[in-house]
C-alpha positions in Angstrom: -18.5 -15.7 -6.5 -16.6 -12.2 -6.8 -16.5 -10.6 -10.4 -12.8 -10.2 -10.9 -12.6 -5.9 -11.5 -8.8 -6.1 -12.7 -6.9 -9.3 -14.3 -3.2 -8.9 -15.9 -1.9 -11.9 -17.8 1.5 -11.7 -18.6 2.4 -7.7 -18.3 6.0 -6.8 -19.1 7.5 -3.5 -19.8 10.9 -3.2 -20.9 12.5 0.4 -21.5 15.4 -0.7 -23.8 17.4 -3.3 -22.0 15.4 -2.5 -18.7 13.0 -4.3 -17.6 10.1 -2.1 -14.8 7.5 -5.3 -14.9 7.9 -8.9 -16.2 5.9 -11.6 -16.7 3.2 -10.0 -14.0 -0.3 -11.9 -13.6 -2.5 -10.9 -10.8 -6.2 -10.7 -10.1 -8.1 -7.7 -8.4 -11.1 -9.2 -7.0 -14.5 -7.1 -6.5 -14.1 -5.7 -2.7 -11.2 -5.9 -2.2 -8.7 -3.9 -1.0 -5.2 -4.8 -2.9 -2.0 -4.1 -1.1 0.4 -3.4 -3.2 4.0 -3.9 -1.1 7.2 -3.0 -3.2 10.5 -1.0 -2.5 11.1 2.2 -4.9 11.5 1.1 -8.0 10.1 -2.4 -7.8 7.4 -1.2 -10.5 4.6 -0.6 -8.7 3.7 2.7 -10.3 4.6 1.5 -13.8 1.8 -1.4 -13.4 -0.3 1.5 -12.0 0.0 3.5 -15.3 -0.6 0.5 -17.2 -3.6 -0.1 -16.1 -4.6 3.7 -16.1 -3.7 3.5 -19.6 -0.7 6.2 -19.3 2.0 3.9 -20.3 1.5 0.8 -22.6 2.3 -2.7 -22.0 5.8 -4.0 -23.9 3.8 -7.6 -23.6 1.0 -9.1 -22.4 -2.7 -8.2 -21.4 -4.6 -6.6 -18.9 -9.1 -7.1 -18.7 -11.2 -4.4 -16.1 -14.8 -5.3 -15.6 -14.5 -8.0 -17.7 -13.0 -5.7 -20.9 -10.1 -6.5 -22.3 -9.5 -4.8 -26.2 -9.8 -1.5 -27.7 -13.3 0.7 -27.1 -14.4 -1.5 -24.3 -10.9 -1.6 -22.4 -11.4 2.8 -22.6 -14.8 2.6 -21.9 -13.9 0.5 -18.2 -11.6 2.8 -17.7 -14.1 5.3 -17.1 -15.2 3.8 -14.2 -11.6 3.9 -12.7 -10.5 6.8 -10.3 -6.7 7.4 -10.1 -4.3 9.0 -7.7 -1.1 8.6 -9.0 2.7 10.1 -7.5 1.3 14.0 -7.4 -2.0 15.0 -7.6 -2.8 17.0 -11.1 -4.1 20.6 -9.5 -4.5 24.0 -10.8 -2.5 26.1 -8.1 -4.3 29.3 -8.6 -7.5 27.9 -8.3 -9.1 26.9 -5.0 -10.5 23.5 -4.1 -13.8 24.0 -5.1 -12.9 25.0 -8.2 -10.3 22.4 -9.2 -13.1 19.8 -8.6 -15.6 22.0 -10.9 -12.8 21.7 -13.7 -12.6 18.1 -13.2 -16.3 17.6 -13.2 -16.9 19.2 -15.9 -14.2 17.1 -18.0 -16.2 14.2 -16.7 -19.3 15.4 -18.0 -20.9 16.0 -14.3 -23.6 18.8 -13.7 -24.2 17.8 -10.3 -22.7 20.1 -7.7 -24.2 18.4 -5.1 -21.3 15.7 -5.4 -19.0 18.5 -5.7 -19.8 18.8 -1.6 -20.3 14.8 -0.9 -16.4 14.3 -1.8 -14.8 17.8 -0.3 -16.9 16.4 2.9 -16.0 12.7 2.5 -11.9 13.6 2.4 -12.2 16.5 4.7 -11.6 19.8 2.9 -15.3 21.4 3.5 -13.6 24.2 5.6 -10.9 25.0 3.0 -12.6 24.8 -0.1 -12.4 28.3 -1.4 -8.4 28.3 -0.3 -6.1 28.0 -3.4 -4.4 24.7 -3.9 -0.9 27.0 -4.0 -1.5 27.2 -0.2 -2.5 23.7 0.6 -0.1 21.1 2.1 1.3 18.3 0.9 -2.0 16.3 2.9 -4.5 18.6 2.1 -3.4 18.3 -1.8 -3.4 14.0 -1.4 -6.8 14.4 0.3 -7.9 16.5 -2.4 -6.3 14.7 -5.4 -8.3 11.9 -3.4 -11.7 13.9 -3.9 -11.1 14.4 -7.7 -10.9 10.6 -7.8 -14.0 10.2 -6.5 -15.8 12.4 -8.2 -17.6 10.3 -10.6 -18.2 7.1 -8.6 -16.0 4.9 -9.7 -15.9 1.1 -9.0 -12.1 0.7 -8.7 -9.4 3.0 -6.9 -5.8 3.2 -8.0 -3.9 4.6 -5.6 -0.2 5.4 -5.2 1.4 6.6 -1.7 -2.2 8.5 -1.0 -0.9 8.4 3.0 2.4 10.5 1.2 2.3 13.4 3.4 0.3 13.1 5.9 0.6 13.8 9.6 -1.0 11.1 11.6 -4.5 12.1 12.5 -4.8 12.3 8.6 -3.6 9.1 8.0 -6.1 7.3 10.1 -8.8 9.7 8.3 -7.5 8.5 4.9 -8.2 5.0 6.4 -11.7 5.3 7.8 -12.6 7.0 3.7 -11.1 3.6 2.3 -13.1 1.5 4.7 -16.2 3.0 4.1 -16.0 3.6 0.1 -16.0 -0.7 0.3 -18.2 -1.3 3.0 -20.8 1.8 1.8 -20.2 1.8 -1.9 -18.7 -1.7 -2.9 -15.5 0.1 -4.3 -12.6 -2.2 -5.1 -9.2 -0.6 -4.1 -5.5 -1.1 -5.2 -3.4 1.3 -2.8 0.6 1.2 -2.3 2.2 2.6 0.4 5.2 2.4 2.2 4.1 2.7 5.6 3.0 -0.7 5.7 1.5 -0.6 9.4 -1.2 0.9 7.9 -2.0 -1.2 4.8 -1.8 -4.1 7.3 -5.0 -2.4 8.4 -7.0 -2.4 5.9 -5.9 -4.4 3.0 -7.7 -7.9 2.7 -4.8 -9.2 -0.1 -1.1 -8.3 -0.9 0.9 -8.6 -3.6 4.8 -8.0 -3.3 6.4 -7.0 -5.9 10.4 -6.7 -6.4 12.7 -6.0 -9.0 9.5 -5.8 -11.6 8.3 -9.3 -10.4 5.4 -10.4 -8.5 7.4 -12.4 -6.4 3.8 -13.7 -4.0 0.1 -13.1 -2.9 -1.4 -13.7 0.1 -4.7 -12.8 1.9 -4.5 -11.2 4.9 -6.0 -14.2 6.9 -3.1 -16.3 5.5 -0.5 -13.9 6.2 -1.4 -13.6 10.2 -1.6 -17.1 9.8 1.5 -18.3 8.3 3.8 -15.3 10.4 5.2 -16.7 13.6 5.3 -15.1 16.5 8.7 -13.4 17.8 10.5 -12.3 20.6 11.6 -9.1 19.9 15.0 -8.0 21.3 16.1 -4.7 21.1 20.2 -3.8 22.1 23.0 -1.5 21.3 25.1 -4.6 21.6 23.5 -6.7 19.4 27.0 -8.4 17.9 27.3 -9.4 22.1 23.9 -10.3 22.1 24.3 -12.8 19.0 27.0 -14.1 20.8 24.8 -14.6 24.1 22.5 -16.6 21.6 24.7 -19.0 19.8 27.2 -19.9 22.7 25.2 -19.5 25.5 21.7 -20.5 24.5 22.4 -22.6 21.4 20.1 -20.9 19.2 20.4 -20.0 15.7 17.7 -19.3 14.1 17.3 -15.8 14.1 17.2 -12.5 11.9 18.8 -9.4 12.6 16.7 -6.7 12.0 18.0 -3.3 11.7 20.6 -1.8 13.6 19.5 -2.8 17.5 16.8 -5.5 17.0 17.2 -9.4 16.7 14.0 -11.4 15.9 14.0 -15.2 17.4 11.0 -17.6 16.5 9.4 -18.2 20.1 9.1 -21.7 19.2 13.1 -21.5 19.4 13.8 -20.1 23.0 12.0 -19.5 26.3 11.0 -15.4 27.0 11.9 -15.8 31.0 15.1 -18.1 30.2 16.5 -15.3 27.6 15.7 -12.5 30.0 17.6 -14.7 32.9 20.4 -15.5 30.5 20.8 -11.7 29.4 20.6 -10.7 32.9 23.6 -12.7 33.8 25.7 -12.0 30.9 25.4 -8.4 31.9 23.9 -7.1 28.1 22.3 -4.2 28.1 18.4 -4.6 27.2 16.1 -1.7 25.8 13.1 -4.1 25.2 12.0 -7.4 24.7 8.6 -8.3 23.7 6.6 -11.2 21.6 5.7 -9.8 18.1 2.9 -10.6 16.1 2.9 -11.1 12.8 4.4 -7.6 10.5 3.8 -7.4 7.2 7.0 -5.5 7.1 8.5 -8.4 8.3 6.9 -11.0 6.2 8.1 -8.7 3.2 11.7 -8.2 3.9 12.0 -12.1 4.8 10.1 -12.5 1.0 13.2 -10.6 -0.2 15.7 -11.7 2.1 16.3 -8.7 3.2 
């Protein structure tokens, strides 16, 4: 059985009449990788803090590693590395030396890790460039590296794709990947382009409006999403129309601007083509869909 890394029973916090989290209970399980799915403002970030210890809780309880009061609580946050909204650099020091400031404050002598975590987020080649001239990537993949510095068991990170360009991105996946698979790190990681969490998260949680509104495994969500055919028009008001009077079908979603969603369990691929055809509406694409975690969010929030 997994040793549960991060438990919340209860979280709320209110600022005055506001409320950022309520009622939140959740469980971070050892290995896994926790994807945490919210719209701005849906307090993901304010959780993040809480359990960081930047922000207090207005009510309730949080445990890591099995702590959950006083010394012991700051003590298992020791072993947590945090990236969280912008990376905390010094801009007139280069990358090696903002990770020598940072090791130090953690009480490291070893600069032999120094060179494991500018190699593991790949900024060997620009480590004596100062931070003032980085990117926007370069400084994620580097706040990144300060996280790691001093081995911790569990990850917090907010938006740590924020920024960059897509070879990057799949980079900043392979590092997660491996820091479970190597080194039996336990991640919670939001972001908002959610094709790529669907990669490598093994749980979600959805959060909205401050409420944990569901969690699912990611064997349960390809599971439970049905399959779609995908329908992308200019026309789509036409195209609803096609649907409803033509083909008697009704259950579908609009989603966005050119693109309507119909379970395939409701209508036939070749008869919708034929039926289009006929009807003279101009098609960009139809295809089957697998399950989207975008999707499965937005229909969570009716959105």
């Amino acid at each position: 059985m997994n040793t549960t890394i991060f438990q919340a029973e209860g979280i709320s916090k209110h600022y005055g009449n506001v409320a950022a989290l309520e009622k939140i209970n959740m469980a971070i399980t050892e290995g896994d990788i926790y994807g945490f799915v919210g719209e701005n403002g849906s307090g993901k970030t304010t959780l993040m803090k809480v359990i960081s210890g930047l922000i207090h809780p207005t009510q309730g309880s949080i445990t890591l590693m099995g702590r959950s009061k006083g010394r012991e609580l700051a003590q298992a946050r020791k072993q947590i590395g945090v990236l969280i909204e912008h990376p905390a650099l010094y801009p007139h020091m280069n990358g090696e030396e903002n990770l020598s400031f940072y090791s130090r404050i953690h009480g490291l002598s070893d600069a032999h890790r120094i060179e494991e975590v500018l190699s593991l987020v790949g900024l060997t080649d620009t480590r004596k460039k100062k931070t003032s001239d980085y990117s926007l990537g370069m400084k994620q993949r580097l706040g990144l590296a300060v996280a790691l510095l001093h081995s911790p068991k569990f990850l917090v990170l907010d938006e740590p794709m924020n920024g960059l360009d897509p070879g990057g991105i799949v980079e900043m996946r392979h590092v997660l990947t491996r820091l479970v698979k190597e080194q039996g790190v336990t991640i919670l990681i939001s972001s908002h382009i959610l094709s790529e969490l669907q990669l490598i998260a093994t749980k979600f949680g959805f959060i909205h409006k401050g409420r944990l509104i569901k969690e699912v495994l990611a064997e349960e969500l390809l599971q439970s999403a049905k399959t779609e055919i995908c329908i992308q028009t200019p026309e789509t008001r036409a195209a609803i129309h096609v649907l409803e009077n033509v083909l008697n079908i009704h259950s579908f979603i609009r989603s966005g601007a050119n693109e309507i969603r119909v379970p395939k369990s409701a209508a036939d691929l070749e008869q919708l083509m034929t039926v289009f055809i006929e009807q003279g509406m101009p098609i960009e694409g139809i295809h089957l869909s697998a399950a989207s975690l975008e999707h499965y969010y937005m229909d969570l929030i009716g959105g």
